[in-house]
N, C-alpha and C positions, 0 to 999 in steps of 0.2 A: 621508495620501497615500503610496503605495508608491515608494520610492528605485531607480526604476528601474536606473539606472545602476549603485547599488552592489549590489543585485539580481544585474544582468545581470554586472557583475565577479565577483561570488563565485560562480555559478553554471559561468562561462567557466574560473574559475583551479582549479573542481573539478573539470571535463570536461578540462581540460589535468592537470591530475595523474593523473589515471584512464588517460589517452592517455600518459605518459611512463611509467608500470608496465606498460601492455602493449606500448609502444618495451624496455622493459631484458627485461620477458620474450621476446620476438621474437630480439633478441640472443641468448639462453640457446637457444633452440629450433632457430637459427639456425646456431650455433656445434655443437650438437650433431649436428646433419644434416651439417655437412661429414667433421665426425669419422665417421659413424655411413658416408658413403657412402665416407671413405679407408679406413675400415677394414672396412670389406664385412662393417659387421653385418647381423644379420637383417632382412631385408625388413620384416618387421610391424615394426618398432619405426621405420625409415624414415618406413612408411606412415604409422606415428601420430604421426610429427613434422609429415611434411608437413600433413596435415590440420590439425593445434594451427597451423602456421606460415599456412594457409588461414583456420581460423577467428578466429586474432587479427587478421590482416590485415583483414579482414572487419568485426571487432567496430571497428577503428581506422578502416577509412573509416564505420563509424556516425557514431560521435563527429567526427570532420571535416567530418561535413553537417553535425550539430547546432551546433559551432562556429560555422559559416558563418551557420546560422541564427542565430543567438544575437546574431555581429555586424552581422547585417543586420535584425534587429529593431527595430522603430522602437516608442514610446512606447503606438502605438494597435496593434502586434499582438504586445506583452511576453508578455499574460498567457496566449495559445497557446505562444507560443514556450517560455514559462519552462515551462509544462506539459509539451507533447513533451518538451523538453529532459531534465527532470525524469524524466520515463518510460526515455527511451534513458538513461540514467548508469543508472537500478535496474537496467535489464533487461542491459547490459552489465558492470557491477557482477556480478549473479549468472552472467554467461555468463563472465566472467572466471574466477570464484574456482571455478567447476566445470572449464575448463578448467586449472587453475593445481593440482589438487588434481588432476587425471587425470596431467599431466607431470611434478608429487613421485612418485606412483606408478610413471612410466615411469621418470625417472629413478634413482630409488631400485632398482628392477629392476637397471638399467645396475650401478649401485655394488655391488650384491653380486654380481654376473658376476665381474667384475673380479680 
């Protein structure tokens, strides 16, 4: 018999760690947008924060349905739920780490300007 409950815990406390790495990168994107519009850098590099700051927010209200799902799943609809669930963490997972590996790149940009 499947342990729901412990199931449903470990699946939540990975979709919450996944969601506090795109909270501290948000921060980074966040912090650098302020700099990026006091110091009247370039437009395109703006733009491509805002967007990173649009797409992580985006990818974080995924995960905050799933969440929701996840605690309002009940015993008879676990094993949809743990499926989606399962599916949004991959697909956010790789939309993170392609986001996260575009903003090294912006960033790094930034560092040898400097």
């Amino acid at each position: 018999e499947v342990d729901f409950e412990k199931e449903r815990n470990e699946l939540r406390d990975e979709l919450r760690e996944l969601r506090n790495d795109i909270d501290r990168e948000l921060e980074k994107v966040d912090n650098r947008l302020d700099r990026a519009t006091k110091d009247k850098d370039p437009d395109n590099e703006r733009v491509e924060l805002e967007k990173a700051n649009r797409d992580l927010t985006q990818e974080r209200s995924r995960l905050d349905n799933t969440l929701e799902d996840i605690e309002n799943a009940s015993e008879e609809t676990w094993s949809d739920v743990k499926v989606a669930a399962r599916n949004t963490s991959t697909e956010v997972k790789a939309a993170f780490q392609r986001m996260g590996n575009e903003l090294e790149a912006l960033f790094e940009d930034n560092e040898t300007q400097d």
